[in-house]
N, C-alpha and C positions, 0 to 999 in steps of 0.2 A: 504494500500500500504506500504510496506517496504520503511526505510528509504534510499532517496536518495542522489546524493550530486551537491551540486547546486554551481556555479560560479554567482557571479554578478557581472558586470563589466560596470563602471558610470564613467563618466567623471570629474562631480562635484558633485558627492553625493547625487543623484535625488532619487536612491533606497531602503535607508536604512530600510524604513520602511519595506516594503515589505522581504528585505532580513532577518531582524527581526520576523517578520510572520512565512515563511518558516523555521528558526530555531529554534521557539515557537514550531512547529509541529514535531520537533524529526528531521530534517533533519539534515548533514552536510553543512556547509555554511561556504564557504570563497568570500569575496565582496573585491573588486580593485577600489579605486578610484584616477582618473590621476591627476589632478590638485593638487601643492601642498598646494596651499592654502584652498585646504578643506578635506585632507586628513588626518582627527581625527574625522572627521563627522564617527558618529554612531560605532567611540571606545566605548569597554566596553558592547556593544550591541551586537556586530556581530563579530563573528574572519577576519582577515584583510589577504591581499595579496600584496606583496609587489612586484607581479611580474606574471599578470595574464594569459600570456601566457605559463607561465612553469606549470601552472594548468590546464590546457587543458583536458589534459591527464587524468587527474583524475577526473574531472566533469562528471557527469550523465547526467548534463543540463546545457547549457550556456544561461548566461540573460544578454542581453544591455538593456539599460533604454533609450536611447538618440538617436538624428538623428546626422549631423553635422563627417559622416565618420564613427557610427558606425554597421550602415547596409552595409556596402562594406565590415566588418569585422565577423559579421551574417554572409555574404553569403559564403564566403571564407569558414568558418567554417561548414558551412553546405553542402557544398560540399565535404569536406574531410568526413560526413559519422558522422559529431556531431549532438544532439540532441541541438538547440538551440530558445530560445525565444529573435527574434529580428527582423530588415528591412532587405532594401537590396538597393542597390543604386538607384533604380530607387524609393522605398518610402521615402528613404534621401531626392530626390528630391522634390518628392509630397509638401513636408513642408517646405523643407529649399526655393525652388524658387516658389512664389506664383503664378507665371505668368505659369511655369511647371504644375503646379496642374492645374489652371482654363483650360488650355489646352486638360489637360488629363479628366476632366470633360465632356468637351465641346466635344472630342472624343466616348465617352462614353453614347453619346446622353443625357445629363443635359446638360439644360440651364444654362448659367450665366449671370451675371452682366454685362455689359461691361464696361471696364476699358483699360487701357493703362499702358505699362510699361516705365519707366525713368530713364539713367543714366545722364540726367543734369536738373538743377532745373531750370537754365532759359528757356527752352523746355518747363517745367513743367507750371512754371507760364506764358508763353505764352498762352499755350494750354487751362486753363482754363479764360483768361482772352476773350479768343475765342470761348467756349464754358463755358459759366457760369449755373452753378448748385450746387448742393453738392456734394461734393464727401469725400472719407476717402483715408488717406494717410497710405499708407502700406510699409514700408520696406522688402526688401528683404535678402536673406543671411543672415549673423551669427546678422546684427543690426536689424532682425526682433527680436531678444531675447532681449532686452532692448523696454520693452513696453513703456517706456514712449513718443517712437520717433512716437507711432501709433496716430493716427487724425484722429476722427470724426468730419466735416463740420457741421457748423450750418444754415449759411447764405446760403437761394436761389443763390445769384448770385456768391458765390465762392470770398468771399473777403477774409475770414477767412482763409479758404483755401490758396491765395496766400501769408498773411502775414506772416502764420507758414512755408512756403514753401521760401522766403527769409529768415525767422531766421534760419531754416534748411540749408540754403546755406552758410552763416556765420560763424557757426558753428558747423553743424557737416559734410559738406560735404564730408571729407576724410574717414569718420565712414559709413555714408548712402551712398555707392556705384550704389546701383540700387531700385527703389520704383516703386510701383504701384498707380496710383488713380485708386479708383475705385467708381463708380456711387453710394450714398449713396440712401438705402433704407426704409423705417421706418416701424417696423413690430415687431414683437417678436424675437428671439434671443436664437435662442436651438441647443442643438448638440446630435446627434444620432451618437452611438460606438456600434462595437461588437468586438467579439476575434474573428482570424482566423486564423484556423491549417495548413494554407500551403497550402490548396486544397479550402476553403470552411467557411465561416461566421459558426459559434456556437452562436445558440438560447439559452435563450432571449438577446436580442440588453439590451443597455443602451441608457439613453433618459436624458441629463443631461442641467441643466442652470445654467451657470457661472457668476460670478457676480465679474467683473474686477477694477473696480473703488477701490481709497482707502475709500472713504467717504460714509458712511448712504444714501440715497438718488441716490447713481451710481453718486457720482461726485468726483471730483477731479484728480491726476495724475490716469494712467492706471495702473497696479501693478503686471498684468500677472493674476492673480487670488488673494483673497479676501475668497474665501468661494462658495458653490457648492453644488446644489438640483439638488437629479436624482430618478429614478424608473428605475424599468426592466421591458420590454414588447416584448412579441413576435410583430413582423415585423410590421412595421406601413408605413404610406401613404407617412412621411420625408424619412424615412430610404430606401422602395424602391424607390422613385425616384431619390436617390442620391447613395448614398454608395453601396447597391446593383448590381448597374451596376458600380461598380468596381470589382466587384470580379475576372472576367477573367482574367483583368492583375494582379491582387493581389495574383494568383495565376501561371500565368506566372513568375512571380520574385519571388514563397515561400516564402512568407511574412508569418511569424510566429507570433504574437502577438496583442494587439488593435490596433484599428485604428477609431479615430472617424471625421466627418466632421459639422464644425459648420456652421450653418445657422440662414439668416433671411427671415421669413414667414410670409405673410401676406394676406389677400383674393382673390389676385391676383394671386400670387404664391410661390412657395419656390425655395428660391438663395442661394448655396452652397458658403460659403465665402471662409474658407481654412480649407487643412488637421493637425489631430494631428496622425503623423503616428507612434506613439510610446505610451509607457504608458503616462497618463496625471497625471501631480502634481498639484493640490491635488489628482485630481479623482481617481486612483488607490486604494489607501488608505481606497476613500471611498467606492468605491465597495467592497472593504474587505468586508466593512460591510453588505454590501445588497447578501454575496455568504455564503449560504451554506453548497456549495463544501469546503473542506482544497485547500487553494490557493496554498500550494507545489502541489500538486497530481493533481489540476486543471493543473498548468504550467509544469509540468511534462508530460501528456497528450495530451497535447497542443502541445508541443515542436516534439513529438516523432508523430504526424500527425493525433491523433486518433482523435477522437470525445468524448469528456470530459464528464462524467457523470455530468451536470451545475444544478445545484439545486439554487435557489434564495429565497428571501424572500420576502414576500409579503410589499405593504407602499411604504415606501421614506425616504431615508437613506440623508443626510443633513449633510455636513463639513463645520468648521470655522476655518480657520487661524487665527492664532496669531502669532505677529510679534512683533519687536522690532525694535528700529531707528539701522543702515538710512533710513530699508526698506519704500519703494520701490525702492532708490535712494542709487547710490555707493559711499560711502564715508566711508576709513579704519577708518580715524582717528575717526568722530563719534562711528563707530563702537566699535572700540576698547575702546574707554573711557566710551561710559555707556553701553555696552552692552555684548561685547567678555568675559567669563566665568560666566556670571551671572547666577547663581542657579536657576534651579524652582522648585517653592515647593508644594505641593501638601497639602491642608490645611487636609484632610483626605489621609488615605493611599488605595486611591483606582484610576487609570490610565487606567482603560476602558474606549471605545474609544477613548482614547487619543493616538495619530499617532508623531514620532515623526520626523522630518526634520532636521537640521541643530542642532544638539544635541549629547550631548556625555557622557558619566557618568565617574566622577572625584572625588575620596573619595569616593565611593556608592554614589552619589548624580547627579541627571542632570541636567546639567550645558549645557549653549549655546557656538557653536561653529560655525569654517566656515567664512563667510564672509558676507552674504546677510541680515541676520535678521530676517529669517522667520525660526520659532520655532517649532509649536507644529501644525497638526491638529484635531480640536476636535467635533466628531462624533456626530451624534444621529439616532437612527430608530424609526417610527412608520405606525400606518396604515393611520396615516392620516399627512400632512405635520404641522399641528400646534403639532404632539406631537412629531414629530421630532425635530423641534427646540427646545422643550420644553426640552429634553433631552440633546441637544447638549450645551445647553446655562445653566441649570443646571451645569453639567461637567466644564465648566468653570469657573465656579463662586466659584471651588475645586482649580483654579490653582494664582497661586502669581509668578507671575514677575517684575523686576524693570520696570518699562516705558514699559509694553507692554499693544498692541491694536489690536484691532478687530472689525469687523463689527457687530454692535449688528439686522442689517435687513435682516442677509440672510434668503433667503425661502420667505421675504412676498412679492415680484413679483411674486411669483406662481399664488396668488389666483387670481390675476387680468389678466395673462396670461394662466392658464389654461380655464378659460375660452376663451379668445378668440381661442389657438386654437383646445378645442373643438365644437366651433361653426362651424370653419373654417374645420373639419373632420379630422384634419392633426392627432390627435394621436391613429385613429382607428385603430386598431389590423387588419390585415390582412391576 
């Protein structure tokens, strides 16, 4: 394919990598990012835009990374007759309002959960003091993006539940406007993605397990992501009973790009929790590594309605974040004192699959930038999920940063959940 020229357009710098990728393969690439406190993320990397609607005009293909208003800006755009990879206000919604999704779910003939939505907490802790069980507390709107305000129950009778549910009222009540409880499940923990051109899901699906927690063992604060095992499979038993019977309206609103939904499965059944109706950070990155296709000429493709020549690679492709303080937690000042311009060095001169996030190159050197703390993600492929890590976790043992961490356990829940769910049938190919 001739090269083309590609717009990215991010809010807080969720895309870099990608937009990096795409100008790796010969393309033209100008990236806008709004917030100005992260707009030096992935200088030196990528040419910049200071103004991304006067480039309009000149893009071949326009790409949002995010929900949060910029699928009402996707659609616009693609109404005037652009080639674009993005939502559109009604998948803004799928994500941003989790009570909207399970709706649209539950429309769509998938069962859910049942849960209840809240805009006051003393409601809240009524309700479960009246009906006791477990439940997870789910935020809605923009304070669903601060993972730490998410809550998993432990306690039967919902003690737990109601005492985070008073410190939530305390303080941050003016923050968590609207939440969900929803009936907690114990099961596995997987989420099934594909791309779709506007009309129509592109074969193979993605089949991915996140692993949120900051600590070894899935414990501690939640962090958004940590690190990330996935494989590519044509259509399986999770993917058509959930995501599949989305497509109607997913193509009712021209929804151009991933879309994946996470669930928990168990031998009962499988419970659709919520939408990612945009690209996923890390996961993006790491299907880099699992596609064949050149991701410009895939997303080019994509954008313009066809059906993408998707070549994939066989195995399980496996990302590790590495972070630095405050992450997971906002705090400039931390930030700024041991972490803001800190060099990474590479002990050998070699940065495959190494992804980079929150990063900028200063003197020819990369150096950390942005605000949040999350750096680098670093890759691995194999045919079998121990030599994916083996690889991923090599890679790293290349890179030197001040004070930075990582999880050194992602992948090994696999072994213990693929089996269960291929007892349970959920990953046959269909």
């Amino acid at each position: 394919m001739p090269p083309k020229k590609f717009l990215f357009v991010s809010i807080d710098g969720l895309i870099s990598d990608i937009a990096w990728a795409v100008a790796r393969e010969g393309h033209d690439v100008k990236y806008f990012i709004e917030n100005p406190a992260e707009k030096d993320i992935g200088d030196g990397f990528v040419p910049k835009t200071e103004n991304w609607k006067d480039d309009v005009a000149w893009a071949d293909v326009v790409v949002f990374d995010d929900v949060l208003g910029q699928g009402k800006k996707a659609e616009q755009l693609r109404k005037q007759g652009k080639y674009v990879v993005g939502g559109a206000a009604y998948t803004d919604q799928l994500e941003d309002d989790r009570a909207f999704g399970q709706e649209e779910l539950k429309k769509a003939g998938v069962p859910i959960l049942p849960y209840r939505n809240f805009t006051s907490f003393d409601e809240a802790i009524q309700f479960v003091k009246e009906n006791p069980q477990r439940y997870v507390i789910k935020p809605s709107g923009e304070a669903q993006n601060v993972k730490r305000f998410l809550f998993t129950g432990e306690e039967e009778d919902g003690r737990d539940v109601i005492e985070v549910l008073e410190a939530y009222k305390k303080a941050w009540a003016k923050k968590i406007k609207v939440f969900q409880l929803q009936k907690r499940v114990v099961g596995v923990e997987v989420a099934v993605g594909a791309f779709f051109n506007g009309t129509e899901f592109i074969y193979p699906i993605n089949v991915n397990f996140e692993h949120k927690k900051l600590f070894p063992g899935n414990i501690g604060p939640s962090t958004g992501e940590m690190g990330t095992t996935m494989f590519w499979s044509n259509p399986n038993k999770i993917f058509n009973a959930t995501l599949a019977k989305m497509a109607p309206r997913l193509k009712e609103h021209g929804y151009v790009g991933y879309i994946d939904i996470n669930c928990i499965v168990n031998g009962n059944g499988i419970y659709p929790l919520e939408f990612t109706a945009r690209f996923g950070y890390p996961t993006i990155s790491i299907q880099q590594e699992g596609m064949a296709t050149p991701i410009g000429e895939f997303l080019y493709d994509l954008a313009r309605g066809a059906v993408p020549k998707f070549r994939v690679k066989n195995g399980f492709q496996i990302g590790v974040r590495v972070v630095v303080p405050p992450f997971p937690f906002n705090d400039n000042k931390t930030f700024e004192v041991n972490s803001k311009d800190a060099v990474i060095i590479f002990k050998k001169p070699n940065t495959e699959g190494v992804h980079i996030e929150d990063v900028k190159i200063g003197d020819g050197e990369w150096v950390i930038t942005g605000t949040s703390g999350v750096v680098l993600i670093v890759t691995g492929t194999g045919q079998t999920m121990k030599q994916a890590q083996s690889q991923a976790y090599n890679r790293i043992s290349n890179i030197l940063i001040p004070n930075m961490y990582y999880r050194k356990d992602i992948g090994d829940r696999w072994f213990e959940d693929s089996d269960r769910l291929h007892s349970w049938g959920y990953l046959r190919e269909l």
